[in-house]
Each structure stands twice: as C-alpha cells, then as structure tokens.
FIGU-488748 format. One record per residue (C-alpha): chain; x, y, z. Coordinates in steps of 0.5 Angstrom, whole numbers, plus 500, padded with zeros to 3 digits. Layout:
N
<drenlum chaine="A" X="X" Y="Y" Z="Z"/>
...
//
This chain:
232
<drenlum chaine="A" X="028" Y="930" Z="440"/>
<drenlum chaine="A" X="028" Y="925" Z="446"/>
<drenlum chaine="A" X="028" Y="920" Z="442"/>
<drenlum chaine="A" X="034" Y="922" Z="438"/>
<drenlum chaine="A" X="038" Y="924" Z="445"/>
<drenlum chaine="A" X="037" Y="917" Z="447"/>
<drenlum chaine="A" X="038" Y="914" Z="440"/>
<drenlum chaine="A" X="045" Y="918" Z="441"/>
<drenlum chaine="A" X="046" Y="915" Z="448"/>
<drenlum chaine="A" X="045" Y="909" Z="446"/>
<drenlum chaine="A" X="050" Y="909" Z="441"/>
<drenlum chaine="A" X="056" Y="913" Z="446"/>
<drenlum chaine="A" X="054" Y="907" Z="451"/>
<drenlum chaine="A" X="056" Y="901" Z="445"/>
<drenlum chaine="A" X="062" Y="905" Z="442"/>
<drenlum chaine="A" X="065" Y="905" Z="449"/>
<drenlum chaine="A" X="064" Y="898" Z="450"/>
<drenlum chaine="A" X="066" Y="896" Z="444"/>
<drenlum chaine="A" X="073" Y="900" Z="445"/>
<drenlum chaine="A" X="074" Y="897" Z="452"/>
<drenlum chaine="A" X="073" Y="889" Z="449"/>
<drenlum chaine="A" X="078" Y="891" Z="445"/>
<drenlum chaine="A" X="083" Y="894" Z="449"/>
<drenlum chaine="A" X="081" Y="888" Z="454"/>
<drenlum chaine="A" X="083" Y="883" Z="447"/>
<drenlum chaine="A" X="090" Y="887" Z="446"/>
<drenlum chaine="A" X="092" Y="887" Z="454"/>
<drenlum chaine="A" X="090" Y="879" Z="453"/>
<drenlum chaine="A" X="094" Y="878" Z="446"/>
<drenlum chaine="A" X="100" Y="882" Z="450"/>
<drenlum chaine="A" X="100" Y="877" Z="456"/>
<drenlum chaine="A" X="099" Y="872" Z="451"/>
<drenlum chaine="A" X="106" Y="874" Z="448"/>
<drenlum chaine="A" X="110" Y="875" Z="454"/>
<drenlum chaine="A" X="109" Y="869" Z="456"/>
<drenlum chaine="A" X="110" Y="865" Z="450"/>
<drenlum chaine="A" X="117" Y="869" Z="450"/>
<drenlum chaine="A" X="118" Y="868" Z="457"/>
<drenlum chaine="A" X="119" Y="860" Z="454"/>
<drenlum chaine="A" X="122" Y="861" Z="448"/>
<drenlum chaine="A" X="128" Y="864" Z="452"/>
<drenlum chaine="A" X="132" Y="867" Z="447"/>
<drenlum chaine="A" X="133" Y="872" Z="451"/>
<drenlum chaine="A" X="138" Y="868" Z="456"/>
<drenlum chaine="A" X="145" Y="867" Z="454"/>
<drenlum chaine="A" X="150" Y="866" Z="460"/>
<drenlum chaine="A" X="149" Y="866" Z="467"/>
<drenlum chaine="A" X="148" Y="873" Z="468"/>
<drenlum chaine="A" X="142" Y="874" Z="463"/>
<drenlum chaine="A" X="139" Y="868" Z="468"/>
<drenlum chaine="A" X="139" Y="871" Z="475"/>
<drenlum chaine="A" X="137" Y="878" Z="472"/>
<drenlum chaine="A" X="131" Y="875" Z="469"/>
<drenlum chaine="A" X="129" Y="872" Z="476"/>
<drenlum chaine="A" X="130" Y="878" Z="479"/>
<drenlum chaine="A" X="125" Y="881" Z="475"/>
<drenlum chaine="A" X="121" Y="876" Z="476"/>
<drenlum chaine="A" X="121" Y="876" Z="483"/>
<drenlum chaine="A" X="119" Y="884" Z="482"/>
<drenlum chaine="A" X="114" Y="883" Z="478"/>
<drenlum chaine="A" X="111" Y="878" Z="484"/>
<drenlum chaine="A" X="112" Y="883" Z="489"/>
<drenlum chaine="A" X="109" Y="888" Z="485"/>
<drenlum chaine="A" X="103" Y="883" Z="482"/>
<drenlum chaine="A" X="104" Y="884" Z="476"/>
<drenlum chaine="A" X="106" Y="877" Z="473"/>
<drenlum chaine="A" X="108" Y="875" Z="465"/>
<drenlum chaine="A" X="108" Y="868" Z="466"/>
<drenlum chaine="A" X="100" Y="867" Z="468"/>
<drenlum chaine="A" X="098" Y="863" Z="462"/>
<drenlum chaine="A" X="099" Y="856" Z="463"/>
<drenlum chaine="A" X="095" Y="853" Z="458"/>
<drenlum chaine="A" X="099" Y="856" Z="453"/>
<drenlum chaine="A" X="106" Y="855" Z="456"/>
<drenlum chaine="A" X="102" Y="847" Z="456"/>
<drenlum chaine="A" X="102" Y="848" Z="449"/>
<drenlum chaine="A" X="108" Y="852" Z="448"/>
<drenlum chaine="A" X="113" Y="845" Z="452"/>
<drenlum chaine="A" X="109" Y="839" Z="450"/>
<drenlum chaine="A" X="115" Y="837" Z="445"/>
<drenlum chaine="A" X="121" Y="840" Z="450"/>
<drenlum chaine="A" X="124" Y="844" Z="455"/>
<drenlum chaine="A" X="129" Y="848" Z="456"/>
<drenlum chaine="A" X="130" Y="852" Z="463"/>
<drenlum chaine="A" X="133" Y="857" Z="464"/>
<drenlum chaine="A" X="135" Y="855" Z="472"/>
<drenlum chaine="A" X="136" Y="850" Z="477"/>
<drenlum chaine="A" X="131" Y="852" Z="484"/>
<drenlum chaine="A" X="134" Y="847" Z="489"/>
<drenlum chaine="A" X="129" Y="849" Z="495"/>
<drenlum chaine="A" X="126" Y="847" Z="501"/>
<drenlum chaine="A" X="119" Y="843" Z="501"/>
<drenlum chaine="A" X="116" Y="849" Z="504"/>
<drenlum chaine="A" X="108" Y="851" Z="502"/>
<drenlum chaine="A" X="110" Y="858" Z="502"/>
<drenlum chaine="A" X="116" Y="858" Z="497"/>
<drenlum chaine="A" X="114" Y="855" Z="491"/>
<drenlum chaine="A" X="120" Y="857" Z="486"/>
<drenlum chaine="A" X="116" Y="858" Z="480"/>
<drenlum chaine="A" X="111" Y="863" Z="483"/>
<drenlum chaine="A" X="115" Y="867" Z="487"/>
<drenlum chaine="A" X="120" Y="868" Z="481"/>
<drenlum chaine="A" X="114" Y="869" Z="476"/>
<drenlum chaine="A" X="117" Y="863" Z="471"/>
<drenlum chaine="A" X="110" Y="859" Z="470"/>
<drenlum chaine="A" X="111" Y="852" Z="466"/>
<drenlum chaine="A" X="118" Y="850" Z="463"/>
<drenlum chaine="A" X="123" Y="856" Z="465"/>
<drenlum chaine="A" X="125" Y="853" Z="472"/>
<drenlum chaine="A" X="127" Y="847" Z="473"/>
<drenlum chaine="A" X="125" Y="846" Z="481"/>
<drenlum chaine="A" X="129" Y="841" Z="487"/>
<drenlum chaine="A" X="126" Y="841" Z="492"/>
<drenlum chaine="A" X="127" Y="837" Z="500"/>
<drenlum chaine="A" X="126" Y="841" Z="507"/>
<drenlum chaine="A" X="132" Y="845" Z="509"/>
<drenlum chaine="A" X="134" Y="845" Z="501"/>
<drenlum chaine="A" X="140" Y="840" Z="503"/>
<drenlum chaine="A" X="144" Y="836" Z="498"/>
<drenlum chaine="A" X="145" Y="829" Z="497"/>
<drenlum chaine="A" X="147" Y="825" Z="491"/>
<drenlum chaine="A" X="140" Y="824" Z="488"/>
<drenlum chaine="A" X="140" Y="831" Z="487"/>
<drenlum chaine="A" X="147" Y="832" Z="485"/>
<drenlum chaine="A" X="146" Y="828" Z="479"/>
<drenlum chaine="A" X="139" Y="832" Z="479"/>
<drenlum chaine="A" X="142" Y="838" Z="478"/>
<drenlum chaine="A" X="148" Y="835" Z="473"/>
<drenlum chaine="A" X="142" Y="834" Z="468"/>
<drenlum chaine="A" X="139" Y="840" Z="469"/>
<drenlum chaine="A" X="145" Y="844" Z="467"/>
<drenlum chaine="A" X="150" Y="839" Z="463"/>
<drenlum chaine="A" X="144" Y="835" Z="459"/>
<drenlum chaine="A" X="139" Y="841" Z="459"/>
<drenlum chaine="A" X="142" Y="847" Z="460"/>
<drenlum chaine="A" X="140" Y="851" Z="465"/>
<drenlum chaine="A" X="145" Y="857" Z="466"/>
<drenlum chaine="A" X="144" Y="858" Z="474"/>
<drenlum chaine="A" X="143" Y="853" Z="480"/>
<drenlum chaine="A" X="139" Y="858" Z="486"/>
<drenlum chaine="A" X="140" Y="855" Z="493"/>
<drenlum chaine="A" X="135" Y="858" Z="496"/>
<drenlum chaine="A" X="134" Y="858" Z="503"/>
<drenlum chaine="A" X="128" Y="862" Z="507"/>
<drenlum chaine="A" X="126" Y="865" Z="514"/>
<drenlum chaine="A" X="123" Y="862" Z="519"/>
<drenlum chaine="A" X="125" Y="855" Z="516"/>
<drenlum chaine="A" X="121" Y="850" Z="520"/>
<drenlum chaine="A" X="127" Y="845" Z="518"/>
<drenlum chaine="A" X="132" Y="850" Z="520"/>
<drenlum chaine="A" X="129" Y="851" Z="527"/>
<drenlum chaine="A" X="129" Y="843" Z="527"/>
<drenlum chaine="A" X="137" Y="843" Z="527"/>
<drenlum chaine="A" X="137" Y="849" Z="532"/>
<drenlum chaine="A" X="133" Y="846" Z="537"/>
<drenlum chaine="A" X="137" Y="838" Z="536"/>
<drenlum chaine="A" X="129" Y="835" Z="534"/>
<drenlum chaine="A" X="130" Y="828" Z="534"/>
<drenlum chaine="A" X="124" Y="824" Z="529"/>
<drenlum chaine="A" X="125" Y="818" Z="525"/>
<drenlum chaine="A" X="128" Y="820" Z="519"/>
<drenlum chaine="A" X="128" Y="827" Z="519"/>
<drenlum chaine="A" X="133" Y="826" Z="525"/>
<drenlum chaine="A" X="138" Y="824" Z="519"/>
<drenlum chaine="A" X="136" Y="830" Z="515"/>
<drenlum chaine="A" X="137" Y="836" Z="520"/>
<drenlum chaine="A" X="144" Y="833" Z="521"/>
<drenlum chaine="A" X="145" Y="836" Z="515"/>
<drenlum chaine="A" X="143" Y="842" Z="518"/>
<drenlum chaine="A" X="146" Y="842" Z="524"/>
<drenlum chaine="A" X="153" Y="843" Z="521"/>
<drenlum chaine="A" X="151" Y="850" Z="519"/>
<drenlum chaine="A" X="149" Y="853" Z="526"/>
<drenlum chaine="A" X="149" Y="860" Z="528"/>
<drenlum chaine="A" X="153" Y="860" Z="534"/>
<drenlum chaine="A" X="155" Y="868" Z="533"/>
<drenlum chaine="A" X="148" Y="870" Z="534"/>
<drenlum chaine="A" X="143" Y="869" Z="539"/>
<drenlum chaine="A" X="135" Y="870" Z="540"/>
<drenlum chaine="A" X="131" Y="870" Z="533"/>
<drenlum chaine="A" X="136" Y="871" Z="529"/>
<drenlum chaine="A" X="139" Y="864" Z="530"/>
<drenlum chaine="A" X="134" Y="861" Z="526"/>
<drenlum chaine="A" X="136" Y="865" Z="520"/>
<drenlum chaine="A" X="142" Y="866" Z="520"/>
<drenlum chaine="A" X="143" Y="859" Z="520"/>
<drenlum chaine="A" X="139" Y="858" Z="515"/>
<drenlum chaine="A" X="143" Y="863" Z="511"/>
<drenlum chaine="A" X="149" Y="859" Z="513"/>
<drenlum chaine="A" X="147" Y="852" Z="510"/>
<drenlum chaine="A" X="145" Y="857" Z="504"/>
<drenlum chaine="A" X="152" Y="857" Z="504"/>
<drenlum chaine="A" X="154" Y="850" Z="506"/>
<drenlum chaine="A" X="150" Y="847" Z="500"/>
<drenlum chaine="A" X="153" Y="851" Z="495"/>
<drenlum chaine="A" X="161" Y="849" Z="497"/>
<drenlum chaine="A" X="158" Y="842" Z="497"/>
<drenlum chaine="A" X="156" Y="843" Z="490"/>
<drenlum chaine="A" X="162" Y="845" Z="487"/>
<drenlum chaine="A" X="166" Y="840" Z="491"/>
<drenlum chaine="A" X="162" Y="834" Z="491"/>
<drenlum chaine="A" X="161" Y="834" Z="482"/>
<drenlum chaine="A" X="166" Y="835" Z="478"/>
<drenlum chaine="A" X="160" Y="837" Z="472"/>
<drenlum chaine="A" X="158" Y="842" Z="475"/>
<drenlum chaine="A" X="165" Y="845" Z="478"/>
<drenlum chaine="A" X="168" Y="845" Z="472"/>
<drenlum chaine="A" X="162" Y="848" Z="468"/>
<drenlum chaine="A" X="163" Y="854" Z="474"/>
<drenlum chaine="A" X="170" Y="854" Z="472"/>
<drenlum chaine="A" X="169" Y="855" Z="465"/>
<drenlum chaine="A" X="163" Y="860" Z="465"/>
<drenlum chaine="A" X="158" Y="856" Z="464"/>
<drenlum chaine="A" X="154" Y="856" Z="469"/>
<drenlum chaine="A" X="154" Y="860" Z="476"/>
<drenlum chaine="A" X="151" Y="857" Z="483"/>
<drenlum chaine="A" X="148" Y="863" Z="487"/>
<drenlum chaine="A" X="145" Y="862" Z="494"/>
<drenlum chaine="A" X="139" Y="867" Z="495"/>
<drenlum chaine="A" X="135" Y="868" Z="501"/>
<drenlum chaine="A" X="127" Y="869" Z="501"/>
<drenlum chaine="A" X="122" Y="872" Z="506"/>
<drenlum chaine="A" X="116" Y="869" Z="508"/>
<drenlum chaine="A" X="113" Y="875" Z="510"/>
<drenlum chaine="A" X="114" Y="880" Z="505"/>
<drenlum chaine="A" X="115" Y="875" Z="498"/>
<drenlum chaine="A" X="122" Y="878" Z="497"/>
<drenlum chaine="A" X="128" Y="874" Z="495"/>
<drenlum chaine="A" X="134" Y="877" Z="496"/>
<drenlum chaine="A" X="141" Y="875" Z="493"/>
<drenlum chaine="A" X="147" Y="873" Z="497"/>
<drenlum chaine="A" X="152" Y="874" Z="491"/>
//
C-alpha cells in the first residue's frame, strides 16, 4: 500500500510538471505571435492607429508587460524590409530609448535621435524618407524632464560645439516659470519649437500633414516614473 501511495505521487507530481511546460510553451508561442504581429502592422493604417499603438505601448512598458521582446524573431521577421509605423526624433539621452519605453523592439520605429531632440537639415531629410519614402504615419518629438541639454541652454553652458547646439535650445526659454520648473518647461517649449520648424522647413512633410497622411505630435517623457505624456 506505501508503495502504491508513492507510485500515485509520483505520478501527480509528473502530470503537474508536464501541464505547466505546456502552458510555459503556449505563453511562449503567444509572445512569439504578438510580437510578430507587432511587425507585420496590419493593424495601422493612418496616423491615429500609430500614436494609439505607441500609447499602449508605453502602458505596456509602465506595467512591464511588454509584447515586443522577441528580438531574434523580429531579426528574422525584418532581414528583408521594414516598414515603421513611427518616426521618434529624441534626445540622445541613456534613459530615453524610444524603441523600449514604447515597447516597439526591432523595425516599428524609425529612432533620431541628438541631445535636446533639435532639427536640422540632416534630420529634416531623415524624417523626409521615414515618412514619404518608408511610410511612417507619426513623427513623435520627444522631449524629457530633467534634460541636461535643456538645463545647458538655460544656464547659457558654453562648450565647443555644443555651444552651437544649445543656441537652439535657447530660443524656447522658459522665462514665465521659475526654480525647477524651468527647465521643463523649457523642454516642452522646445517640443514645440522642433515641431513648427518641421512643418515649416520641409514641404514633404507639411503637405503630407495637410493631406492627412502623416501627424507630427510632441510628447514629453518622465525620467522618473517611465511615463510619456502626449502634448496633443
């Protein structure tokens, strides 16, 4: 009888196994999938679908839950192509990578990125073929708090070439706001800044803007808590 009641155990105990490496087999099939769905993106079709799917994207990366993990897969999926659903222009900061914070892996975003996300005409002409020539539906500037590029510009650094690039900067100076806030404030006004030298500087994308077939959106992201909130 002991021997039985072990023999009986040893079985429950394989069945149980046996049932989670296959539910661990189908959790990973099921990330496996999304994330090639995530590149195929069937799913977008004009600007609004692009900058939904970057929302949620971002709340999956808030809730670290992400979709887009599967970077062998999506190597595979994109060797031959690609086809982004978004243009990112951000800063070059280590704590801001777009493809991450908007849970998009390898080939859905299209990623610019220069300390202070200004623009110039090398990135005019970058974002020219993300949209015109590659599709992109969305251009994102995406500014950040506590920007040390921003904080540069408000506290007139001079330092050999950046000297130039925080000129840029300075333009957008929050002079309403004072203390720490300036610094953000300001960072949301050169958001602002990039986005009206966009559409003014290159008549590709001004008049994809006006046809509706692309939309250029500023967001802002928050160093401290992994949040991206839209300025729309």
């Amino acid at each position: 009888m002991k021997r039985l009641k072990t023999l009986l155990l040893a079985c429950l105990v394989l069945s149980v196994a046996l049932c989670n490496a296959a539910d661990k087999k189908q959790n990973t099939q099921a990330v496996v999938k999304n994330s090639i769905h995530k590149i195929v993106r069937a799913d977008i079709n004009t600007p609004d679908d692009a900058i939904l799917e970057l929302k949620n994207g971002n709340k999956r990366f808030l809730l670290n839950k992400p979709e887009n993990i599967n970077y062998k897969e999506q190597i595979e999926q994109t060797k031959g192509r690609q086809k982004p659903l978004a243009a990112v222009l951000t800063c070059m900061d280590s704590r801001v990578p777009p493809e991450i914070i908007f849970d998009q892996g390898i080939g859905n975003v299209f990623s610019i990125r220069v300390a202070g996300n200004i623009e110039d005409e090398d990135i005019l002409g970058s974002m020219e073929y993300a949209t015109e020539h590659a599709g992109a539906k969305v251009i994102v500037v995406l500014g950040h708090t506590h920007c040390g590029a921003v904080t540069g510009a408000v506290q007139n650094v001079k330092l050999g070439n950046l000297t130039h690039l925080l000129e840029h900067i300075r333009i957008s100076l929050a002079n309403n706001v004072t203390g720490d806030k300036v610094v953000d404030e300001t960072a949301k006004n050169n958001v602002k800044q990039t986005i009206k030298e966009l559409y003014e500087k290159s008549e590709i994308l001004h008049e994809m803007v006006e046809q509706g077939k692309l939309k250029i959106v500023g967001a802002l992201y928050d160093i401290e808590t992994g949040k991206v909130a839209f300025m729309e």
